[in-house]
N, C-alpha and C positions, 0 to 999 in steps of 0.2 A: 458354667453351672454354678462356681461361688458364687461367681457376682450378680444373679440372679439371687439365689439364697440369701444373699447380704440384703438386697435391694427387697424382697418381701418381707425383711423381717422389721423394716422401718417402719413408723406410724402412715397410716395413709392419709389420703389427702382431706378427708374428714376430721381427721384428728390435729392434722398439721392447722389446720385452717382456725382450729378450734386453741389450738395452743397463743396463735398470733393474739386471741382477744383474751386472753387471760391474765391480769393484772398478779404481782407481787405477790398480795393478800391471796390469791387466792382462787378470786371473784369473778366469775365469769360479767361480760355486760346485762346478760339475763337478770342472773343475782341483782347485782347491783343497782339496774332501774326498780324491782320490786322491793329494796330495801325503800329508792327512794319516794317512789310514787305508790308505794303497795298500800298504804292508809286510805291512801282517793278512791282508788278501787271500792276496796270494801265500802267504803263511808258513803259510795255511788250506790251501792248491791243495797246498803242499810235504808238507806233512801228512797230509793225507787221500791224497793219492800213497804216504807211506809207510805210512801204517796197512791199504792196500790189497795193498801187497808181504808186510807183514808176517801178515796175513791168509793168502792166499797160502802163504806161508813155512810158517805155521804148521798150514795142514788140510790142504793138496791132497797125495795121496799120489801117490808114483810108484810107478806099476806095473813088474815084473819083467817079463823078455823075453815067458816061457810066457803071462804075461794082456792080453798086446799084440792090440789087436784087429786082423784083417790089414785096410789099404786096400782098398778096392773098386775093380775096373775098372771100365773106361767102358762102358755098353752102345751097341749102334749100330744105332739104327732105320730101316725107310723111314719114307716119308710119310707111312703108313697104318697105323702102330704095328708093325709088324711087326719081328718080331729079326731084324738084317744077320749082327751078331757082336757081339766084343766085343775091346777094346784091350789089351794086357797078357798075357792067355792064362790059364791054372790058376794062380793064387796057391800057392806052393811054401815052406814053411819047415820048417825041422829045427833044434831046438833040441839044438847039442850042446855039450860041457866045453869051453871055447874056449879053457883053460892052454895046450893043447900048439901053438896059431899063434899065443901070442906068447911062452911061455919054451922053448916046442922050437927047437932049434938048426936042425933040416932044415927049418921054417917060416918065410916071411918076410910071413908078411900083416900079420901084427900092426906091424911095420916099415914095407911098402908104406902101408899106412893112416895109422902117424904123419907117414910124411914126407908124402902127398899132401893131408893133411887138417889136420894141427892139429902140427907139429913141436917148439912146445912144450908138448904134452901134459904132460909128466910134471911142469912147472916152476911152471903154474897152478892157480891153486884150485876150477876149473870154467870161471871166465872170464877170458880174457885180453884185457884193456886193450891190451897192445902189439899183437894177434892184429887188434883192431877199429880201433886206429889205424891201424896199417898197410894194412888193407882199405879204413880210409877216404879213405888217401891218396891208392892208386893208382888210386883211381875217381877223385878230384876232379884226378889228373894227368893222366886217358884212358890209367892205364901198364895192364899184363895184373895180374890179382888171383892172384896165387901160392895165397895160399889164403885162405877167406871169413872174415870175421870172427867166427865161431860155431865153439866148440871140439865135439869129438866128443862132452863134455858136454852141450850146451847141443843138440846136431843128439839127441841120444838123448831128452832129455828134451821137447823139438819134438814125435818122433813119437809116442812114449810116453803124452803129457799133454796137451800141448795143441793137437794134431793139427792145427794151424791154419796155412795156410800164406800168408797175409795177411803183407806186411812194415810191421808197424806199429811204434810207440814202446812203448807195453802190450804187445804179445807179446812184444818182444826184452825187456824188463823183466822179465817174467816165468818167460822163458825164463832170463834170466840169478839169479835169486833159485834158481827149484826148483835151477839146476847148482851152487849153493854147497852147497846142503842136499843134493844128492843125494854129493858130494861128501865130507860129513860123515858118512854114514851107509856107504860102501862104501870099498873102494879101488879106486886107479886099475887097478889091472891087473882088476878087478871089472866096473868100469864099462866100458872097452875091449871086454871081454869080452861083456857086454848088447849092446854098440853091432854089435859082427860077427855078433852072431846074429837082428839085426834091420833091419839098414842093407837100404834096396830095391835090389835091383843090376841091374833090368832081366828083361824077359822072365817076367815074374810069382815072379821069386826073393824073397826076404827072407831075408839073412844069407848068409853064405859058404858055410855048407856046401851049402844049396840051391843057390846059384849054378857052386859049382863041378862039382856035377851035372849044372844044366843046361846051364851051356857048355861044359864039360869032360869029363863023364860019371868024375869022378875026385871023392874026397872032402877037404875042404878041406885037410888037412894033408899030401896029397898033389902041391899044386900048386906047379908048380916057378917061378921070382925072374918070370921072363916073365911067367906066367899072373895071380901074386898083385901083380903092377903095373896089368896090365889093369884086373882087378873095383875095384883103388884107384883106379885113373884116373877108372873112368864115374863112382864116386859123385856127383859135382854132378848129373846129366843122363842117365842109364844108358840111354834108350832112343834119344837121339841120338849114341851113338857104337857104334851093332851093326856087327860086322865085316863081317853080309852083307850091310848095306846101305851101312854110313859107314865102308868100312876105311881109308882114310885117315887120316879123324878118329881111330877108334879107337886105329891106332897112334900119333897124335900124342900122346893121351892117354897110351897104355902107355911111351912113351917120357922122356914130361916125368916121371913120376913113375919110373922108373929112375933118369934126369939127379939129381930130388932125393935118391931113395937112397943115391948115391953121392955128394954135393954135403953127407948129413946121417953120413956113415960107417958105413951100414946094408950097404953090397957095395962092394964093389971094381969101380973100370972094365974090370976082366978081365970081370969075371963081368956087367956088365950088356951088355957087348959082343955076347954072346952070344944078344941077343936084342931088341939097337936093331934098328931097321929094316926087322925081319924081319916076315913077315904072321903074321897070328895066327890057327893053325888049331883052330878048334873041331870038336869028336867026332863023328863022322860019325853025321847024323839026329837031331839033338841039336836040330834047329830045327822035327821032326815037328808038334809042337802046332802051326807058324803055318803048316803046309802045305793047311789045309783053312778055308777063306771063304767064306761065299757073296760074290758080286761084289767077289771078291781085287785087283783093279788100283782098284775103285772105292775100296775100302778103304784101302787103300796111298796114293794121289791125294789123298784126304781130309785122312789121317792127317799127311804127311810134305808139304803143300802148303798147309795150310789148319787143322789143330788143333793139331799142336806147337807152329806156331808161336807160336801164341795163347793156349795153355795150357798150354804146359811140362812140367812130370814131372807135373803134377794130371792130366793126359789118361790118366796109368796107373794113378795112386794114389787118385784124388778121390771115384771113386764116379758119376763124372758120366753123365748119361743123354742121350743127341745123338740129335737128329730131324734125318733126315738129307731132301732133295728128292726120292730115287730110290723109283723105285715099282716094288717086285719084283718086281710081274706082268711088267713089260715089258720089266725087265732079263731075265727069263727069256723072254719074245719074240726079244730080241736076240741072243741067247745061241744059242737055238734056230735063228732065221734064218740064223745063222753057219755052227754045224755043220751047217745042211741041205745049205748048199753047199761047202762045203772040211768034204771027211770022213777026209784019210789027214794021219797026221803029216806026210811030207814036204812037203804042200802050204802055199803060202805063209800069212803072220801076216796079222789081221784086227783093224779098231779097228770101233768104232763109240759115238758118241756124238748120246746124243736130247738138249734142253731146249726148256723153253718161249720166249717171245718175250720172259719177265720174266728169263731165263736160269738158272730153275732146272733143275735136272739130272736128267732122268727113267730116263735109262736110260746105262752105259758099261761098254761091253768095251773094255780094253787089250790082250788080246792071246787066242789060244784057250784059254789054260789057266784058263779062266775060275775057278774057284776056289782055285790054289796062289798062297801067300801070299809062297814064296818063287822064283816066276819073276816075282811083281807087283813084289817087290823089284829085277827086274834093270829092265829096261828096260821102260817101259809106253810103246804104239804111239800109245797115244791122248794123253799131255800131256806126255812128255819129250823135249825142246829135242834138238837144234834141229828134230824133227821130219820131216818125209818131203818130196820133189818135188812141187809142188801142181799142176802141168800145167794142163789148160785151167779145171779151178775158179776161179784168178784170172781169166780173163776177164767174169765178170760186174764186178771194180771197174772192171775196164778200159771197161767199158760204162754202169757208172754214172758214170765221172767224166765221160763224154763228154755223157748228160744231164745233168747238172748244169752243162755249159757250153755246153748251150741249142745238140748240136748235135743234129739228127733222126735218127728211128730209120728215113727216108727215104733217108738219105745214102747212098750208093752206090761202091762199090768192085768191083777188077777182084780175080775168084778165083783166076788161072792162077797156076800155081806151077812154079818158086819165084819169090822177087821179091825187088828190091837196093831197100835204103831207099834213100834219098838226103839225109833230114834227116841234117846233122852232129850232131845229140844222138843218135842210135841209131849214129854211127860206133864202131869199135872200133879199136885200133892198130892192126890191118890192112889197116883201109879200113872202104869202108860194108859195112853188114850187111844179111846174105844170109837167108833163112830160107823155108822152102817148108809145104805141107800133107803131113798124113799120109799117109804112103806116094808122096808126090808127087800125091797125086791135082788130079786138074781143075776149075775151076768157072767158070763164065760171070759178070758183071756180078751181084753181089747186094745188096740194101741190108741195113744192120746186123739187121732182123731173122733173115733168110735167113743170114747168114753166122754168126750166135749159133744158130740152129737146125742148122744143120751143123757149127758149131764150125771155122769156116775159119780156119787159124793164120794166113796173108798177107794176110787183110783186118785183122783183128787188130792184125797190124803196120803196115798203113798208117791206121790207126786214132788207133794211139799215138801214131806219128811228127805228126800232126797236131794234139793235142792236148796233147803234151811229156810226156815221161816223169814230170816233176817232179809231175806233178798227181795222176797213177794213183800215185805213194810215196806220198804225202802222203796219199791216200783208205784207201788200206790203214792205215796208220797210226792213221788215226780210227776204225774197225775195227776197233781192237785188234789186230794183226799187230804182231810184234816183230821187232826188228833181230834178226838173228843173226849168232853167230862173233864176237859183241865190239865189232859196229859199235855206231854210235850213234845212226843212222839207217838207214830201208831207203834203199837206192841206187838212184838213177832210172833204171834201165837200159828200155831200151825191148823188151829182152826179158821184161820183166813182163806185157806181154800176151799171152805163150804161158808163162806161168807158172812163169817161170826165179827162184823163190824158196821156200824153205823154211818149210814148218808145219804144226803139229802139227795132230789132228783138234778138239782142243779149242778152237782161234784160229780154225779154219774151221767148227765148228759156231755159236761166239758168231757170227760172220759172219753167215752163215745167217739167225741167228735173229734179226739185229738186220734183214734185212730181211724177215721175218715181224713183225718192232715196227713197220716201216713207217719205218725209218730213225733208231730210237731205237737204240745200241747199249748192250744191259745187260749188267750186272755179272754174271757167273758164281756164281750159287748154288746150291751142295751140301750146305748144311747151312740147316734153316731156323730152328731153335733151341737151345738145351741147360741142361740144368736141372742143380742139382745134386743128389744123390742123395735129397733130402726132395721134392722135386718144384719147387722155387723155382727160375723162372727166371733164368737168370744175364747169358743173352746172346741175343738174337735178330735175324737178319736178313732176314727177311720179318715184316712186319707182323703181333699174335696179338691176341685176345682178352682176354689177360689180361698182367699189367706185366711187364716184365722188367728188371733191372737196368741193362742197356745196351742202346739199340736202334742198329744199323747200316744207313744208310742204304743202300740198292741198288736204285735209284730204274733206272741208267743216264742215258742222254745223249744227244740228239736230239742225229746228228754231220749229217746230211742232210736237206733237205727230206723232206715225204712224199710230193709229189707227185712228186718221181722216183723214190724208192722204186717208186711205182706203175707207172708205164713201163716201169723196170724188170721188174716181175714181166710184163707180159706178152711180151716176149721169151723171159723165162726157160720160161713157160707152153708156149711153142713146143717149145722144146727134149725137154716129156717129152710133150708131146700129141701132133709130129710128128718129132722129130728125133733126136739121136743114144739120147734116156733112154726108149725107148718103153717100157722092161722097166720102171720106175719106175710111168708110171701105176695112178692109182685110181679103178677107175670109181664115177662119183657125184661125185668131189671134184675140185676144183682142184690143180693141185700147180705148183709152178716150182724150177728146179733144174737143176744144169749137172753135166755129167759132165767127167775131167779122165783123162788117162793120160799119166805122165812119159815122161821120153826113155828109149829104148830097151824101154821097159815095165816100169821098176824099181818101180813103182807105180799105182795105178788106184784113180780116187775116184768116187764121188757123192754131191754135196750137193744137197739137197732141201730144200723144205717147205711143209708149209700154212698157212691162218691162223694155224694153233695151234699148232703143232710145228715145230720143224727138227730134221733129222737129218743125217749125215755117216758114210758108211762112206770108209774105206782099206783097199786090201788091199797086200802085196808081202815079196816074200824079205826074210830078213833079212841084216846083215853078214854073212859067212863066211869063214874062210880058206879061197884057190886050193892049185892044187897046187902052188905054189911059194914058199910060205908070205904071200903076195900077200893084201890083204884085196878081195871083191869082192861085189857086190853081184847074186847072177841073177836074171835077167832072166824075166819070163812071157810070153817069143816063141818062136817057132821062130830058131835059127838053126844052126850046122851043129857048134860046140859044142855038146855036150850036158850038161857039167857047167857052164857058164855062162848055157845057156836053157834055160827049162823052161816049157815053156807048162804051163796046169795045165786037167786031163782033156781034153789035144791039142786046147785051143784058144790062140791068141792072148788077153790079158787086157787088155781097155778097160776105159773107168769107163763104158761101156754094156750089159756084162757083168755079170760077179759082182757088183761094186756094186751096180749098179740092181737087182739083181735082191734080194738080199739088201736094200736101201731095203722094197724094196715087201714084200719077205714082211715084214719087222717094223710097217712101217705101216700095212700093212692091219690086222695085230689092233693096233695101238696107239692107232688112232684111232678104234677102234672104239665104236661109245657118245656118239662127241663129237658135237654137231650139226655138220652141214656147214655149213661158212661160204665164203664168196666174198672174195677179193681185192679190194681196193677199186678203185672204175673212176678212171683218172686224172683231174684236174679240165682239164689243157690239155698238147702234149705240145710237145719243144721244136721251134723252128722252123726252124732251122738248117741246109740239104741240104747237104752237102759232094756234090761230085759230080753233080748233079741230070741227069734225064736228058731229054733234046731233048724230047718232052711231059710234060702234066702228068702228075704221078702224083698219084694218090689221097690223099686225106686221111686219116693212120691215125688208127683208132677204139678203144674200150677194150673191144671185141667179142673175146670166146674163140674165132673161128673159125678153126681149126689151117689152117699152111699145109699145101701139099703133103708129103707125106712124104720127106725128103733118105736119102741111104744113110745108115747108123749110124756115126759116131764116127768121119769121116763113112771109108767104104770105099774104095781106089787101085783106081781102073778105067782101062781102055785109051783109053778117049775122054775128049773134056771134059764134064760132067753140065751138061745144060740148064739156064739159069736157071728157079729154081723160080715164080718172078712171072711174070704173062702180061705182060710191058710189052716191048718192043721190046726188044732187045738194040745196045746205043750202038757206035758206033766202038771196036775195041776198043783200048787204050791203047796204048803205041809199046813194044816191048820195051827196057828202058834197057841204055846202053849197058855194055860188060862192064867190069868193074871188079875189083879186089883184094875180097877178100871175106874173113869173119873165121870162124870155126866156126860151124855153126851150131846154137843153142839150141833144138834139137829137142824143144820140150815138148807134153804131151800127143797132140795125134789130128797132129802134124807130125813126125815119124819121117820120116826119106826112105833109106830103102832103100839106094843108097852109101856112108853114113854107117858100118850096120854094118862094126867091126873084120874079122867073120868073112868077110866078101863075099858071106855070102848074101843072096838076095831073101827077102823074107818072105811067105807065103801071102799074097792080098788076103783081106779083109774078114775078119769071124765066122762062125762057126755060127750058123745061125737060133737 
């Protein structure tokens, strides 16, 4: 055993072998050949570096504007190869004489262009050293890049020749050889000239004079100091500063390049005066080409959320071929389901958004104009912040977080309304907080199933109050719900149980669908791959068949057990088997899903889904100006304003309405074909009773037997509505005593009738 010990503690025979070649000094043979030969090496690498430029230098021809071959857009498919569209629009060039925009005196593009791009143009020999120093400074200082290190040479000869938009050592090389030789062979006001008849300027332009047609409907040498600052400005990025979508930006751009006209002695601060600050109006219909899409908001969502940012100006120019999640059969389901029910313009905007449980994107309207490319540009319903009222939809976190702290869906609470918390974390500066049901309506003793299948907003809140608001933020949070208005967090407020928070259909379909995963919540996927115009894949985010450059993982995140998931859904199952979503079910299938109607009825949702699907509609007016120049938001109630409510086809609008109804017309064809599958049965449910009642109650079971039928969403009746469970009716609670009381956050199916500005009552209940 020592002499083992001894013998392993010696160098091994790697090292031994390595000791033999090791010199006095030091110096391994390694070392020592590359002191002596390490010059050849390199002075070999130096060399054949140059014999490679000068190679280069000496065959590669550059081509003239006319034999430019134009960029390709991007094409955009569903899932199923089918063409969505394509990015960009009609590729547009017109090669014309381009002396008169930069030695006409009435032109100033040729001017716009030196100072925003390359301002010592005229002083370089193609490349300027001080141009690259200087670009490289104020990256390495984090200062703003005035302009990039590549002269208007060196960007012509980029797209011209080596069409390669890779930032490597070899292409800027290369790029910098052909701009001396192109250089040598023309002059500058030649070359300028190539560069304005071929620079991409956005909206499938190439060169000014297409551009200034397409934004302007005017020919290049007719645009006035304003207009030829613009087209200089976009050049880095031309499809991220469009004036209908990014006029901000735009102008920021059109402005800074004025600033330097005037800063380089190209105009006078009179004259650029005339045109700081101002919006930039393009030629009426000048934007036709992007007014027709198929699935225009999906497009738009895609484009300006998810490919720009990732691809840059290649997303117009590359040629790239995008395999998108959506499946046009069922976007056109949706589409369909929509206009079946809101048919006249005046009636209110509609989202709807499908994915799977892996959270790719099968189907999304943002709004009715289902194809125009430029209303997807204003405001999309379905994923721009901050979003819409979420009313009683948040009450399912409210009911998960409460299983997950093990209390029972046994527990039992008083429905009379209204009702004054008394936990100090649901206080508000004016005392405790007050909050009642829908239309005031009444309800006896119900346990958490019963009162999730009715949707009772005062159980809800004594729900919270017991459980802390801190927990239900937190649970949304893991959900993917976003702070909005700049917080940094969602705020625990204990009005989150009648869904006093903002979001989009897109953060409440992921919702949805993570508990469809069974409490995994996945990543949002709209694109599953994209190749580049040979077929070679570049990037993919769902798992392929064959390699791709870069794979992104979008696995998601088990944020919750599953077995509360499970519990979960069968509550939720109540809701549209017997309760406020009966307009939702699908006979044959499973379904769970809560309906939601904001305060006052500025909005109405239903979220649903099956094993396989979630979906999520929203409907609701949009902003408008009042008659008093007042912004306001109408209302889908009766009340005795008539330009402030509008019920729409003279009903009242719950999320057990138009929603649910519009859920089911799409889902019934969208699920069509799939096997039916079943909700998985809970493995144990939590123990917990808050409130338990003077006998036993029943052991709940993972049995689909629908409770009794409660009114819908739920209806304000004269009486109080008999407890729907046959169990004894308890003592009923002591009314608390009267207290200071704070506004109340009237969300979804809790409206109380007072409340209304107008003083009117509002019809009870729906239309069958």
């Amino acid at each position: 055993m020592t002499s083992k010990s001894a013998a392993s503690s010696e160098p091994g025979w790697w090292a031994r072998r390595g000791a033999k070649k090791t010199r006095k000094d030091g110096r391994s043979r390694v070392q020592r050949f590359l002191l002596r030969w390490g010059w050849v090496l390199a002075l070999g690498g130096i060399l054949t570096g140059v014999a490679i430029l000068l190679l280069t230098y000496a065959f590669a021809s550059i081509p003239l504007p006319q034999d430019i071959k134009l960029a390709s857009a991007a094409k955009v498919f569903d899932r199923n190869g089918e063409t969505i569209g394509i990015f960009s629009g009609e590729e547009r060039r017109f090669i014309i004489d381009a002396k008169p925009l930069i030695d006409g005196r009435k032109s100033f593009v040729g001017d716009a262009v030196i100072a925003s791009e390359d301002k010592d143009y005229y002083e370089h020999g193609g490349v300027s050293i001080r141009g690259i120093v200087r670009a490289a400074w104020a990256n390495f200082t984090g200062g703003e890049v005035q302009q990039g290190g590549s002269t208007i040479t060196q960007q012509y000869v980029k797209q011209a020749v080596l069409q390669d938009t890779e930032r490597t050592i070899t292409r800027k090389l290369k790029e910098a050889v052909l701009a001396i030789k192109l250089e040598r062979r023309f002059s500058k006001k030649e070359i300028l000239g190539f560069y304005l008849n071929t620079i991409y300027l956005g909206r499938g332009a190439y060169g000014f004079e297409a551009a200034a047609q397409t934004y302007f409907d005017k020919k290049a040498v007719e645009l006035n100091i304003g207009q030829a600052a613009f087209l200089a400005g976009v050049i880095p990025s031309p499809e991220s500063y469009q004036p209908d979508g990014h006029m901000k930006l735009a102008k920021e751009r059109r402005d800074r390049t004025l600033g330097l006209m005037v800063e380089q002695g190209y105009i006078t601060q009179e004259q650029a005066d005339k045109y700081l600050g101002k919006k930039i109006e393009l030629a009426p219909n000048q934007d036709e080409s992007l007014t027709d899409s198929k699935a225009a908001f999906f497009m738009e969502w895609v484009r300006k959320d998810f490919l720009e940012p990732y691809f840059g100006d290649q997303l117009y120019t590359g040629g790239l071929q995008i395999h998108t999640t959506l499946d046009l059969k069922m976007q056109q389901y949706a589409e369909e389901a929509v206009s079946s029910q809101l048919t006249l313009k005046t009636e209110p905007e509609a989202s709807l958004v499908s994915m799977t449980p892996h959270g790719e994107v099968r189907a999304f309207v943002g709004g009715r104009s289902y194809t125009s490319i430029k209303k997807a540009r204003g405001f999309n319903y379905a994923a721009d912040y901050p979003g819409h009222e979420a009313g009683s939809t948040l009450k399912s976190w409210t009911l998960l977080t409460a299983i997950e702290d093990g209390v029972s869906l046994q527990s039992r609470f008083s429905g009379s309304s209204p009702v004054t918390i008394t936990n100090p974390a649901c206080a508000g500066p004016d005392g405790q907080w007050v909050t009642g049901n829908y239309g005031n309506s009444q309800f006896g003793t119900l346990d958490l199933i019963g009162a999730t299948t009715s949707s009772v907003n005062v159980i809800f809140a004594q729900l919270i109050a017991e459980i802390g608001p801190e927990k239900v933020a937190r649970m949304l949070e893991k959900f993917g719900f976003a702070p909005k208005f700049g917080a940094d967090e969602i705020a625990p407020n204990c009005s989150l149980a009648v869904g006093s928070f903002d979001a989009t259909p897109v953060e409440m379909a992921r919702g949805y669908a993570g508990f469809a995963a069974g409490g995994r919540l996945p990543d949002v996927v709209p694109v599953a791959y994209v190749t580049d115009e040979d077929g070679n894949c570049l990037v993919s985010w769902i798992p392929q068949d064959f390699e791709c450059d870069e794979e992104v993982n979008t696995q998601g995140e088990q944020v919750v057990e599953q077995n509360s998931v499970y519990v979960l859904d069968t509550a939720l199952q109540n809701v549209v088997n017997a309760g406020t979503a009966t307009a939702a079910a699908l006979p044959g299938r499973e379904v769970a899903g809560k309906t939601g109607t904001a305060q006052f009825g500025v909005a109405a949702w239903f979220s649903g889904y099956t094993p396989q699907l979630a979906t999520v509609v929203w409907m609701g007016y949009p902003v408008e100006e009042g008659p008093n120049g007042e912004l306001i938001r109408p209302r889908m109630t009766y009340c005795s304003d008539a330009f402030l409510c509008r019920p729409v086809q003279g009903r009242d609008v719950t999320g057990g309405s138009f929603p649910a109804t519009i859920w089911n017309l799409y889902m019934s064809r969208a699920v069509e074909g799939m096997p039916v599958k079943m909700f998985p049965d809970p493995t144990d449910f939590p123990d917990e009773i808050l409130n338990p009642t003077p006998t036993a109650a029943p052991t709940p079971t993972a049995t689909k037997t629908p409770k009794p039928k409660p009114t819908e969403e739920p209806e304000p009746t004269p009486t109080p509505t008999p407890t729907p469970e046959p169990t004894p009716t308890p003592t009923p609670e002591p009314t608390p005593t009267p207290t200071a009381t704070i506004p109340v956050v009237a969300r979804d199916d809790e409206r109380v009738p007072d409340e209304d500005p107008s003083g009117d009552k509002k019809p009870t209940g729906e239309d069958p």
